[in-house]
Structures are given as structure tokens and as C-alpha cells.
ZAMARGU-4260 file (C-alpha; in steps of 0.2 Angstrom, whole numbers, plus 5000, padded with zeros to 4 digits):
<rodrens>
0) 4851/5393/4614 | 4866/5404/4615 | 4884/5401/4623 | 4893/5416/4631 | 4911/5412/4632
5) 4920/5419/4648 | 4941/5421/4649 | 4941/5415/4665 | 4960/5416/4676 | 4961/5402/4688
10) 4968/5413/4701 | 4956/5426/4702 | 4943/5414/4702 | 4951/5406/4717 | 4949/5424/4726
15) 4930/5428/4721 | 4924/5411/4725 | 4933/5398/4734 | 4939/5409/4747 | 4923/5420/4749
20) 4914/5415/4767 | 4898/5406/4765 | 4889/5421/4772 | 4900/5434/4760 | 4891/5423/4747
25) 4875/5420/4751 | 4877/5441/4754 | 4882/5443/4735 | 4867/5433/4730 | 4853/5446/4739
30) 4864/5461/4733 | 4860/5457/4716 | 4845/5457/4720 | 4842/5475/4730 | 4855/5480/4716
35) 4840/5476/4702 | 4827/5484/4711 | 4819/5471/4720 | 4808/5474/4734 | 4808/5458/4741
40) 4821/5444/4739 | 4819/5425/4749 | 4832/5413/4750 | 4825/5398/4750 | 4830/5378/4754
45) 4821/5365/4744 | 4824/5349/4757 | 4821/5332/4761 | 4821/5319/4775 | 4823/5324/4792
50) 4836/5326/4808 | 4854/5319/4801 | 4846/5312/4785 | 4840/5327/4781 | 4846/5333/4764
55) 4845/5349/4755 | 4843/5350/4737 | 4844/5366/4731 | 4847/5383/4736 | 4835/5397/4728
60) 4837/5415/4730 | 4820/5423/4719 | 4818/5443/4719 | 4805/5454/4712 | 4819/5466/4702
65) 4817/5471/4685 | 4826/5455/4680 | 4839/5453/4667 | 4837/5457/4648 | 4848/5446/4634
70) 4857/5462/4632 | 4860/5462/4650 | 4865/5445/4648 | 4879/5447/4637 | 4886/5463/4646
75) 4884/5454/4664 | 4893/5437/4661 | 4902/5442/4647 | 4918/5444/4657 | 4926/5440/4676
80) 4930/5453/4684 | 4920/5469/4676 | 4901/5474/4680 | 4891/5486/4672 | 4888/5493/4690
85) 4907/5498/4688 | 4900/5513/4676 | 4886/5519/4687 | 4881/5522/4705 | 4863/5520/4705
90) 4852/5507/4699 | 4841/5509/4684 | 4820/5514/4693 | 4825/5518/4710 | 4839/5525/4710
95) 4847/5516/4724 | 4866/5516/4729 | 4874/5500/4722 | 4883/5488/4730 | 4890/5477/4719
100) 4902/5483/4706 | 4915/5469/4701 | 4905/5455/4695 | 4907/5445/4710 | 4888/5440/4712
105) 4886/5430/4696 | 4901/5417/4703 | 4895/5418/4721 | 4883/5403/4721 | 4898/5392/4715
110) 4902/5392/4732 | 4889/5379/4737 | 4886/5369/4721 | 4891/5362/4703 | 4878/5369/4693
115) 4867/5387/4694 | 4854/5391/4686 | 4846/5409/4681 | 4827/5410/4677 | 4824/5427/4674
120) 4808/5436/4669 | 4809/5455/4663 | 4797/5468/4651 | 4802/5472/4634 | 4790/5479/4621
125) 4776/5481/4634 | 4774/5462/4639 | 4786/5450/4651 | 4797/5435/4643 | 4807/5423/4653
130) 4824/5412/4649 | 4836/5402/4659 | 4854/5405/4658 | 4862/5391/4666 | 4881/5385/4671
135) 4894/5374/4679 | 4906/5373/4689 | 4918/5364/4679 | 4917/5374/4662 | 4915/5392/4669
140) 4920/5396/4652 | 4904/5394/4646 | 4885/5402/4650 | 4873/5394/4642 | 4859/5406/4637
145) 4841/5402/4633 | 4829/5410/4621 | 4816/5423/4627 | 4801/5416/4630 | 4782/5424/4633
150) 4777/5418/4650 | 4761/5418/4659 | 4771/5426/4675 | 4764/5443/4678 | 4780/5451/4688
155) 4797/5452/4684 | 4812/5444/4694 | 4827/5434/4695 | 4827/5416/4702 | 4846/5409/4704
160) 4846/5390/4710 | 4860/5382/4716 | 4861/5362/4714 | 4875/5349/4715 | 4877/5356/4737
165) 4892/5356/4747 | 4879/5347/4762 | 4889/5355/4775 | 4890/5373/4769 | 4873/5372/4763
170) 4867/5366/4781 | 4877/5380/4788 | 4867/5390/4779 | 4850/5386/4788 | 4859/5392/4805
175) 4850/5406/4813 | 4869/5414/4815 | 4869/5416/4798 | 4852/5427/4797 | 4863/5433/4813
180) 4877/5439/4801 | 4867/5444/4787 | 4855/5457/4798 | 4871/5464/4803 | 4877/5464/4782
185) 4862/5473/4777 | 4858/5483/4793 | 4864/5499/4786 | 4857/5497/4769 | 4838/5491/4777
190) 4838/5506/4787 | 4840/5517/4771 | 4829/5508/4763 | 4814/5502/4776 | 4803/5497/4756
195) 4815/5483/4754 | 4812/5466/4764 | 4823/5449/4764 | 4820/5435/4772 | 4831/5418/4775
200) 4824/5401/4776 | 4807/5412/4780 | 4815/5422/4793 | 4815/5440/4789 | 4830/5450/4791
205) 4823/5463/4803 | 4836/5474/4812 | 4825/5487/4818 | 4819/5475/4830 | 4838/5472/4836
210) 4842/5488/4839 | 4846/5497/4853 | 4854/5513/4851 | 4863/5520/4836 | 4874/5537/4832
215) 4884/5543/4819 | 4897/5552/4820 | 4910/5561/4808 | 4929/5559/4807 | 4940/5573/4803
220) 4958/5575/4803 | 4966/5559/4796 | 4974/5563/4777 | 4981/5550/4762 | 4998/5547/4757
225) 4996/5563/4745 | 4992/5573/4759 | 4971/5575/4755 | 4960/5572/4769 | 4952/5556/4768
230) 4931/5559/4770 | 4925/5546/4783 | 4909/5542/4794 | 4906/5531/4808 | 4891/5522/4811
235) 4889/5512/4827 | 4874/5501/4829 | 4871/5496/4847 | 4861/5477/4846 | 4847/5472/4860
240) 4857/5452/4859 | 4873/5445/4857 | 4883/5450/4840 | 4902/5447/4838 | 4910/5467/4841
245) 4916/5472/4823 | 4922/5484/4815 | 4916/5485/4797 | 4924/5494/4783 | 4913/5501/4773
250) 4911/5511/4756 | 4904/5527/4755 | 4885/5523/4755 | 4889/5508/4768 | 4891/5492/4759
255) 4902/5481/4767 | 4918/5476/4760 | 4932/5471/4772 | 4928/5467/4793 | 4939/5466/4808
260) 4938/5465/4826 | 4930/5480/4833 | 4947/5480/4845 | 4941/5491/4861 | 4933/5485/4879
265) 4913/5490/4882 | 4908/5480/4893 | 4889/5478/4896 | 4885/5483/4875 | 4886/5471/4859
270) 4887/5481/4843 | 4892/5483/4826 | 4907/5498/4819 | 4901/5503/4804 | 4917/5514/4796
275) 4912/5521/4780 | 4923/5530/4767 | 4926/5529/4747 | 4943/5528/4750 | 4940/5511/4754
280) 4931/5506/4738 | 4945/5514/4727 | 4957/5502/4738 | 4946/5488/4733 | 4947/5492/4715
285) 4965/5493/4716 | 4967/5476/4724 | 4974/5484/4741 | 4961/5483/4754 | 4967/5466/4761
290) 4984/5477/4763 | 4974/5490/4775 | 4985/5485/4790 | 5001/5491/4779 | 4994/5508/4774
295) 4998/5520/4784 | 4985/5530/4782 | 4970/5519/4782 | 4978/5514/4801 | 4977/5532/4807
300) 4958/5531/4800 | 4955/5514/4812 | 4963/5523/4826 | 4954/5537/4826 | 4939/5528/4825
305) 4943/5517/4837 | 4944/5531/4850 | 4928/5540/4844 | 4922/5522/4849 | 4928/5521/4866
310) 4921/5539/4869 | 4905/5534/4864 | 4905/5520/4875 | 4908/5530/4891 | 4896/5543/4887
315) 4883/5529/4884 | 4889/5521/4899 | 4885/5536/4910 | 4869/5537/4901 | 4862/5520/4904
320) 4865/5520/4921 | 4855/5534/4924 | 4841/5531/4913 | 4838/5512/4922 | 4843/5517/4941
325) 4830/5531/4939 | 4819/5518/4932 | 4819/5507/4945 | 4818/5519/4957 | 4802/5525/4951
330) 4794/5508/4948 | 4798/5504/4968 | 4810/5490/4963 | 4824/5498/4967 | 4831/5489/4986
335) 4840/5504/4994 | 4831/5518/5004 | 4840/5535/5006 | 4855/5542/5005 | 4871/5529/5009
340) 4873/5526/5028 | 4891/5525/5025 | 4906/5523/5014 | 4905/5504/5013 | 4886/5505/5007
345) 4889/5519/4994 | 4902/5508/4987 | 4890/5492/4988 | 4875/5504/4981 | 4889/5506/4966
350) 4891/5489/4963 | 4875/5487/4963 | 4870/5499/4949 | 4882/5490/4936 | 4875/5475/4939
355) 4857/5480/4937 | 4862/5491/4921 | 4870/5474/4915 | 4854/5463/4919 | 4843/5474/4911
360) 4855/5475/4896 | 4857/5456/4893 | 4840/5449/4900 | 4828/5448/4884 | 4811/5458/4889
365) 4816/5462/4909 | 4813/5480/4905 | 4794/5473/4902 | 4793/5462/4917 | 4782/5467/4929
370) 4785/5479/4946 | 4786/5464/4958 | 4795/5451/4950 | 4806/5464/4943 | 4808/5470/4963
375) 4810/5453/4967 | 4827/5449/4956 | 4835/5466/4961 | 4831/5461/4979 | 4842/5443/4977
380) 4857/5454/4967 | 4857/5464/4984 | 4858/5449/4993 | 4870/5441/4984 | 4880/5456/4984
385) 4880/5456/5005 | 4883/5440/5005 | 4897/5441/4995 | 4904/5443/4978 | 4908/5426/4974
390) 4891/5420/4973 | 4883/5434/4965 | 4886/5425/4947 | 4878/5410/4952 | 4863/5416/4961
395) 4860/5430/4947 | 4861/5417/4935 | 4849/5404/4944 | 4837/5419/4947 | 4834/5427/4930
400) 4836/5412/4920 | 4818/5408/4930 | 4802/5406/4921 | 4792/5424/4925 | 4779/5411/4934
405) 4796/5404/4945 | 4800/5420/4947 | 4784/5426/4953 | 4782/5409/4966 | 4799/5411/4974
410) 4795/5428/4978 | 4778/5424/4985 | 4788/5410/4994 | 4803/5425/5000 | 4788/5433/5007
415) 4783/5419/5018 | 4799/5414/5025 | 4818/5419/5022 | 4831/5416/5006 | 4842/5412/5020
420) 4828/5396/5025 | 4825/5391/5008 | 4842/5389/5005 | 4847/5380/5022 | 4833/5368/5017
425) 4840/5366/4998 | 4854/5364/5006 | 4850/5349/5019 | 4843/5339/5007 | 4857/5341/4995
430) 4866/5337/5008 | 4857/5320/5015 | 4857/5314/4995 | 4876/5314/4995 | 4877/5304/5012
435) 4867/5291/5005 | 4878/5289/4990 | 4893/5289/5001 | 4886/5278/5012 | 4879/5265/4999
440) 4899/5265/4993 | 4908/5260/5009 | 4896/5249/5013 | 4893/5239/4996 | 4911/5242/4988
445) 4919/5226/4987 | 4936/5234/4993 | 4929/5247/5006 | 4916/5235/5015 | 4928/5224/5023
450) 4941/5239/5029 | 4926/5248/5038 | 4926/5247/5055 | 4910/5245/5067 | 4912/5256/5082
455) 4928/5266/5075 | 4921/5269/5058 | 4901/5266/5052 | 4895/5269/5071 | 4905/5286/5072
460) 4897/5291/5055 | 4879/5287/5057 | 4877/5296/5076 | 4877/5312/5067 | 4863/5307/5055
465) 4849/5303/5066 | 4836/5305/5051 | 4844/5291/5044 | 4831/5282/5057 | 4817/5292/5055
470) 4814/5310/5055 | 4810/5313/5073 | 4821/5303/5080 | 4837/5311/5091 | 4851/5302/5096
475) 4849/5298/5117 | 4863/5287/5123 | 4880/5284/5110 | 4887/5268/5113 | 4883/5268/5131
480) 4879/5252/5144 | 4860/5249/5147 | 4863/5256/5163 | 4865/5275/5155 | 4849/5270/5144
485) 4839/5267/5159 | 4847/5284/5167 | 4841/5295/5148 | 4825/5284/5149 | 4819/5289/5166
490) 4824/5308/5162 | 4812/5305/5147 | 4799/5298/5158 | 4798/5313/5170 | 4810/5301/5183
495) 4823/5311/5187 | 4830/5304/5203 | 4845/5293/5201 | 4842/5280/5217 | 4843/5260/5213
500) 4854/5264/5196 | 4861/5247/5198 | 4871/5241/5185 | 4857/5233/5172 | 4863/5214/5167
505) 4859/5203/5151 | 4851/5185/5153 | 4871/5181/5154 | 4874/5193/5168 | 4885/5203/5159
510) 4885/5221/5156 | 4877/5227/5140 | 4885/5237/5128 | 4871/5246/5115 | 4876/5254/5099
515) 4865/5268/5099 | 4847/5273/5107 | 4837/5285/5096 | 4819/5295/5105 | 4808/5301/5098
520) 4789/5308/5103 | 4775/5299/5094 | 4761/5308/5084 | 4749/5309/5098 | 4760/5318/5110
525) 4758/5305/5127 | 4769/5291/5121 | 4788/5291/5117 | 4797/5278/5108 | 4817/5271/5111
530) 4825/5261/5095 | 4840/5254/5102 | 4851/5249/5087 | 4865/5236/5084 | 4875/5240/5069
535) 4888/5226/5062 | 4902/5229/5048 | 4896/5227/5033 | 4905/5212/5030 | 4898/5202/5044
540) 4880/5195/5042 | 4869/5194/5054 | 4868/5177/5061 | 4859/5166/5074 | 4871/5176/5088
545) 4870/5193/5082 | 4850/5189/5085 | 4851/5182/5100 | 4863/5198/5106 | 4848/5209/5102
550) 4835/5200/5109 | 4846/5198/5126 | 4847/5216/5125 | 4827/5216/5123 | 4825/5201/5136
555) 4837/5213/5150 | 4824/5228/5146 | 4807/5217/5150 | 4815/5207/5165 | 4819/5225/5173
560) 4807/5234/5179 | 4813/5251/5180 | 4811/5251/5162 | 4791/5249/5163 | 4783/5264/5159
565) 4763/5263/5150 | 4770/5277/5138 | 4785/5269/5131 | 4788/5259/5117 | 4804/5249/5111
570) 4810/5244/5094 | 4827/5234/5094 | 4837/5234/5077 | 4851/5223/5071 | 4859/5229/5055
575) 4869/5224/5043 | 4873/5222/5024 | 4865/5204/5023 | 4860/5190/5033 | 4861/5170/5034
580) 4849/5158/5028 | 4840/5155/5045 | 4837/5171/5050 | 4833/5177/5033 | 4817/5165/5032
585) 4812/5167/5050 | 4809/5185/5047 | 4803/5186/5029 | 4789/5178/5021 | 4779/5174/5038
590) 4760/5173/5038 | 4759/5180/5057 | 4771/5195/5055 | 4777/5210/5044 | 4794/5206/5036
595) 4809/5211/5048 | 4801/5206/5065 | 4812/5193/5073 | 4802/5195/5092 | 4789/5203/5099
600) 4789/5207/5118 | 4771/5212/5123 | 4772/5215/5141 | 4788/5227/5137 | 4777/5234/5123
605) 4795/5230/5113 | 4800/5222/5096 | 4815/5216/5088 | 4820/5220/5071 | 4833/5213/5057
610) 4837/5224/5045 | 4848/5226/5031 | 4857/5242/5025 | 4848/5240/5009 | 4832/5243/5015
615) 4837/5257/5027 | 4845/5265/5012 | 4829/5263/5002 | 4818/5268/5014 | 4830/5284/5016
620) 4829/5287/4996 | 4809/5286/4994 | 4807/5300/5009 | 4820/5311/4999 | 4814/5306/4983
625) 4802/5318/4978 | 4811/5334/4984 | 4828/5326/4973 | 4815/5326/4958 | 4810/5342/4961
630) 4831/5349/4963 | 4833/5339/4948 | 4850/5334/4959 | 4858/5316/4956 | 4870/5312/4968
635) 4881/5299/4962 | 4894/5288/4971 | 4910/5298/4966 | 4901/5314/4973 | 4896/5303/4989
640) 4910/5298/4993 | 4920/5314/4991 | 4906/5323/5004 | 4909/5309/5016 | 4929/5311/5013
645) 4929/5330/5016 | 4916/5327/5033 | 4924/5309/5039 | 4940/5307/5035 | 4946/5300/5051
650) 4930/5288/5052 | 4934/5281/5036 | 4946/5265/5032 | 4963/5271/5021 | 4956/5261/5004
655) 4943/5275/5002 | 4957/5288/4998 | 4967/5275/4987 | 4964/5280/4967 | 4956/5268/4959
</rodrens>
């Protein structure tokens, strides 16, 4: 064992290793690889535990280089700041551009942990040895340096391992941005060199696969202080997803040294600025490239290629929209037929095209969905578009987020009926789900229950919700006398004449006042059914004279016969949020009738009914609850509430608009 002793500044170890990015680091770690020949290099995360106890012990990056020789040893962490890299351009067998060439690599895993190891196998004298150099972070002074050993390991290659973790900048690690940011790294270098692979946390860096489009271009004109033109080339990477717009400044061969925003607009395209010139490595040997912004010439250089940028763009642009419209067209999924009719639909055709060119740019694989489902989406943006631009966003984005099979039901479903259906019928029940919750908060708050008027408030509500009832019921007579009930009951009958409509008396001989009557046909087509229904606040329970009220009303129905009719049938409800302790066990729990019945009238072919709102609100809920499943739509009280607010207002008591 061996001890390599480094003069080691404090501040310049603050630059190279404290203040390097986590993916800058993890970066130097696989260039020191690619730099030693390796043809493969794996960053690896020895772990443990699971979820948030999950706990990751060690970072290893192995490669297959040619390794590091004791020689090598000495010349490599002899000293901070110098690399033998700084003397050539090439590595050693495959003659590959180098990328790193100040020494930065050998720190770079002090980023995450205390201690790093190095085991390195390499071929001297026509075998392989191995030995370990190891160190920490607290006496950088010092590498340790182990003997050569012979080994049973039949390739050569370096293995750094990285214990004693920073947890969180470790775990940051393991984030699919950071393969993300490294494909974007090594983008330029992978396409130079396809032999080489790297993978992180077993994902392989594969920027082929994330590439659009890519061009190069050569900038001219721009000179240095002295006057010499400054030798530049632009590279820009167009990406198939989502990657931050930068513009990376880059040496000669493309290593990365120094990033900034791209800084220009091109909408519809995500890409990568690769600016390349070996008048930025000299500035970083010189300590000056964090000054780029204060150099005059290196600004000109930016600009320039920011405007080469922006041309690209529009020319690309142009191009795209071309290339898909055309496409569409000749798969048949294009919605427009012939020329424009008119200004207005050559300016809505326009629209259009950006919007398709933008879909099939940012949905993954819709350039591979089929004709029909592909047809069907470009149908809904030219709906959305006629119906206006406001909802285009939403309907775009509720349409292509679908499932291909989704997609492929709701346009068998478009082909059945209308958009403009489906969504009316989304719609209603949305809808009915937000009147129940309002509903079930005026009539339950503590507050709003006892403000809430019968006729002025809950009866003017309910008369435009019929289906609150049943489904085929429809409202007939509106807080009308008996007498205008007989008048709509002999219209339903087939009576229409309007002799002997006498005024229709109670058992008291007083005129009758009903709520509501409802109609409806029943099933089998011949018989019609009335539900008359008296509704009380919700703070007053239905007691022994709210029950015989609706059963006078019942009683003056069977004692007159105009009402009789073979195919008619009468249901009386009274309603209310609760109800006293006599009626309650004279309607439930009976052996000799269902639970509600307070009368039967056989010879009127009539019942009367006690109800609460509970079980009307319950009964509402379970016929709506399959389709509210199915929206995956919750409607709470708040929303509720605020629906009946915006539709009510003059039905409901001031305490609903009172913050609470």
C-alpha cells in the first residue's frame, strides 16, 4: 500500500465539487470511462428497503476501459487541477476525442459521498492485475493506493464506488430526468460513436430513439478581441418529448462545458442547441467561461447562433406542416373537403393545420395510430374549433389523452348518434348530481333548513325537476286547486269537455290546495298514473295533520266521481325531512304493508304515502349512480350549492349566500 499525497486549495476544491450539479457529476464519472476506452459503462445503485425506507448504499459506475495502470495512478491523482488528458486529444486504442481534461472526474464522486473507492483491473506483461485506490472526503490530501494483484477477471475496467450518500442527491439520481439530462449530455458524443453504450439504473442512454430531426449548420462572420475569426458549428437536435430548450456550449468535438437557456420562441418543437467551438475550451482553461456574458465576442457568437436558430425553426415549421396535412389527407383523415367556401373557412382550415401539426408533434405514437381513430380525433379538433376556441384545449385534451380502445368506442358511439347528444346527456347528469347535493344542503343544514320556505322556496325549485319523482313523470297541475286537477285529469282521460267543473271540496268542504300533480303513462301504454304530492319545510315533521291533510286530499278524489276512470291510478305523497313517532311506526315496520303506505283506497285505485327527503334523495342517488361511477364525477355540497345559487337564487333563503 501506497499513499499519494495531493496539494489540494480549498477553493478550487469548492468549484470542482461542491458546486458541480448532481448530473454534471454523475457526467464526469461516465466520461472517464468513454475517455479509457470503454465500450460500455453502468451506473449502478446497490439499495435496500422499499418506498420511503428505501435506502441506497452505494453508487457504482463499472466500465470496460483499459483501466488504470500504478503509473497512471500517480500521474492521475498526483495533483488537482492537471490531467494527462491536458497533453493529448485522443485516448490511448481508439483514438477517441477526449473529453475530460482538468482532472475534474477523480473528485466528481465526492459529490454524493465520504469515501470512493477505485477497483481497477488493466494488462501489463501479457496478464491482468487489479488494485484499489481508495479515499475520503475529509483528508483529500491523501489516495491510498493498493498493490497489483493477479486476478481471475478476464477483462479490464474501472469500478468507482461511492459510499457514505447524501440520501437525497443520491435518490435524485434514480430519477428518470436525470437519464433525461444525461441523454441530452452524451447525445452528441453517442451519435459519433453508436460502439459505445451506457446505461443508468439499467436504463440505457438511447438518443437515437429520441430524436426527431437534426441539422448542422456552420457559423461564419463572428471574430475575437484580436480580430481572428472565431471557428464555430451549430448543432441542433430536435427530441420526439419534452426537454428543457438549451443552448449548450460546447468544445470543438462537442463536450459540454457550460449551458444556458436556448433564449428564442418555437412553438410546437423541444430541442437541444448544441454550439460548438474551441474558443470555448481555451476560455475554460483560462478560467473565463463563467464570464461568457462579459465577452464581447463570445455574445456576438450566441447571437448569431440564436438567429440561425430562429431560421431553422420557421423553415422547419413550414416544413412539417406540409409533410403531416399531406399526410392526413392521403390516409382520409383529414375533415375538410375541397377548396375553402369562403374566407372564414380558409382561416378556420389554418387554424386547424397548426393544431393538427401540434397533436401529431406532442401525442407519443399518433403518427402510428390507425386511419379511423386517427380520423376520429381530427374530427373533434374540427369540432371544437366550430364551436369555439375556448374549448378546443379541453376537448383536445379529454380526446387524445383516451386509451386507443376509448378512442376507438367513442367513435363507434359518434357514429351512432351525435357529439352534440353525448355531450347533452353527460351533461344532464352532471347536472342532476349537482342538484342533489344542493338540495341535500338546504334541506339538512342546520342554518339553511329553517329559512327555506315551502311554496316560495323548495316547491318553486323542485317543479322544474320532475325526474326527482321518477323518470317519466311530468309536472300537470303547479300548486293548483283539485278543481284544476280534475280539469288536467279529464284532458288525460280523453274528456275534454268542461260541463259540471264544480268546484271540488275536501271532507271539510273547503277548497283543496295541492302542491304539485306529476303524470305519467305506465309501462303497458293503457293506464296513466297521477302522484299528487304535499311538500312541508324541512323543519316541520310530518305529523298526525299533515297526514290527515293528504288523505282528505285522497278522501275528496274517491268521494267524486268525475275522477273515476278504470285506467287511472293515484299515489298521494307527503314529504318532509322527518316525521313524529306515530306516524313513523304506522308506516314502517308493518306486516300488511310496504314501508311508507299510510292508506290504501281500493275503490279509487289510490294510495297514500309518507315520505322523507332522505329516501327521495337516496332513491335519486342509486338511479344516478352507475353513470356517476362511470363520469367518475363527485359532486359535493359546496359545488351543490353553488349550482343551485347561480339557477335559484330568488327561491333560496338569504343564509345560503352568507360566508360561513
Amino acid at each position: 500500500m501506497t499513499t499519494i499525497d495531493v496539494e489540494v486549495q480549498q477553493d478550487h476544491y469548492e468549484r470542482l465539487v461542491r458546486n458541480l450539479p448532481p448530473t454534471a457529476a454523475l457526467a464526469e464519472l461516465i466520461w472517464n470511462g468513454v475517455d479509457a476506452d470503454a465500450t460500455r459503462i453502468d451506473v449502478r445503485f446497490d439499495t435496500r428497503g422499499a418506498g420511503p425506507l428505501l435506502v441506497i448504499d452505494a453508487i457504482r459506475v463499472a466500465d470496460d476501459g483499459h483501466g488504470i495502470t500504478p503509473e497512471d495512478a500517480q500521474a492521475y491523482f498526483g495533483r488537482l487541477g492537471g490531467s494527462w488528458k491536458s497533453a493529448t486529444t485522443t485516448s490511448r486504442v481508439r483514438k477517441r476525442r477526449l473529453h475530460g481534461r482538468a482532472g475534474v472526474g477523480r473528485y466528481a464522486g465526492f459529490r454524493f459521498g465520504n469515501a470512493v473507492t477505485w477497483n481497477t483491473t488493466f494488462g501489463a506483461d501479457g496478464e491482468i492485475r487489479e488494485f484499489e485506490i481508495r479515499a475520503e472526503r475529509g483528508s483529500l490530501r491523501k489516495f491510498e493506493v493498493g498493490e497489483p494483484q493477479p486476478t481471475k477477471r478476464q477483462r479490464t475496467g474501472t469500478e468507482v464506488s461511492i459510499v457514505g450518500l447524501d440520501q437525497e442527491l443520491a435518490g435524485r439520481l434514480r430519477l428518470k430526468a436525470t437519464a433525461d439530462a444525461l441523454t441530452r449530455i452524451f447525445a452528441l458524443y453517442l451519435r459519433a460513436y453508436p460502439d459505445v453504450s451506457i446505461t443508468v439504473d439499467s436504463l440505457p442512454l438511447d438518443p437515437t430513439s429520441l430524436i426527431a430531426h437534426t441539422a448542422d449548420y456552420d457559423l461564419t462572420g463572428v471574430a475575437d478581441e484580436t480580430g481572428e475569426p472565431i471557428e464555430a458549428r451549430l448543432t441542433i437536435i430536435e427530441w420526439t418529448r419534452p426537454f428543457d430548450r438549451l443552448l449548450l456550449l460546447c468544445d470543438g468535438a462537442g463536450f459540454t462545458l457550460a449551458e444556458r437557456q436556448a433564449g428564442i420562441k418555437a412553438p410546437g418543437f423541444h430541442f437541444t442547441a448544441f454550439l460548438r467551438s474551441d474558443a470555448f475550451r481555451a476560455a475554460e482553461a483560462g478560467n473565463r467561461l463563467a464570464l461568457v456574458d462579459m465577452s464581447p465576442s463570445f455574445m456576438r457568437l450566441i447571437d448569431t447562433a440564436q438567429e440561425r436558430m430562429r431560421e431553422h425553426f420557421r423553415l422547419r415549421a413550414v416544413e412539417l406542416h406540409k409533410s403531416v396535412i399531406e399526410r392526413l389527407k392521403e390516409e382520409g383523415a383529414y375533415p375538410y373537403e375541397g377548396p375553402p367556401a369562403d374566407p372564414v373557412e380558409r382561416v378556420e382550415r389554418q387554424v386547424f393545420d397548426v393544431v393538427a401539426i401540434n397533436i401529431d408533434a406532442h401525442l407519443p405514437g399518433f403518427d402510428r395510430t390507425d386511419t379511423k381513430t386517427k380520423a376520429f380525433t381530427m374530427q373533434m379538433v374540427r369540432q371544437a374549433l366550430e364551436r369555439g376556441p375556448g374549448s378546443l384545449q379541453k376537448i383536445l385534451r379529454a380526446v387524445v389523452d383516451l386509451p386507443a380502445e376509448k378512442q376507438a368506442e367513442l367513435a363507434d358511439l359518434v357514429d351512432r348518434t351525435s357529439l352534440a347528444a353525448i355531450i347533452d346527456s353527460t351533461q344532464t347528469v352532471r347536472t342532476r348530481l349537482d342538484f342533489l347535493a344542493g338540495l341535500d344542503k338546504i334541506l339538512f343544514d342546520k342554518e339553511l333548513k329553517k329559512a327555506l320556505l315551502e311554496r316560495r322556496g323548495l316547491h318553486r325549485i323542485l317543479v322544474h325537476h320532475t325526474w326527482l319523482f321518477g323518470e317519466e313523470y311530468t309536472l300537470a297541475v303547479d300548486d293548483q286547486s283539485l278543481t284544476e286537477v280534475l280539469r288536467r285529469h279529464k284532458k288525460y282521460i280523453g274528456r275534454s269537455d268542461d260541463e259540471d267543473l264544480a268546484p271540488v271540496l275536501d271532507a271539510k268542504g273547503s277548497v283543496a290546495i295541492v302542491d304539485a300533480m306529476f303524470s305519467r303513462v305506465l309501462r303497458n301504454g293503457d293506464e296513466r298514473e297521477h302522484l299528487v304530492v304535499e311538500l312541508k319545510r324541512p323543519s316541520v315533521a310530518i305529523d298526525g295533520a299533515v297526514a290527515t291533510q293528504i288523505e282528505r286530499y285522497a278522501q275528496a278524489i274517491a268521494k267524486d266521481e268525475r275522477f273515476h276512470s278504470t285506467n287511472t291510478r293515484w299515489s298521494f305523497w307527503a314529504i318532509s325531512n322527518d316525521m313524529d313517532d306515530v306516524i313513523r311506526d304506522k308506516v314502517h315496520g308493518q306486516s300488511d304493508r310496504p314501508d311508507g303506505l299510510l292508506t290504501r283506497f281500493d275503490t279509487l285505485r289510490a294510495t297514500v304515502w309518507v315520505k322523507t327527503w332522505g329516501e327521495i334523495l337516496e332513491a335519486a342517488r342509486s338511479r344516478l349512480r352507475f353513470f356517476e361511477e362511470r363520469l367518475k364525477y363527485m359532486a359535493d355540497h359546496d359545488a351543490g350549492l353553488e349550482y343551485l345559487k347561480q339557477t335559484y337564487a330568488k327561491y333560496l333563503p338569504a343564509a345560503a349566500f352568507e360566508e360561513k
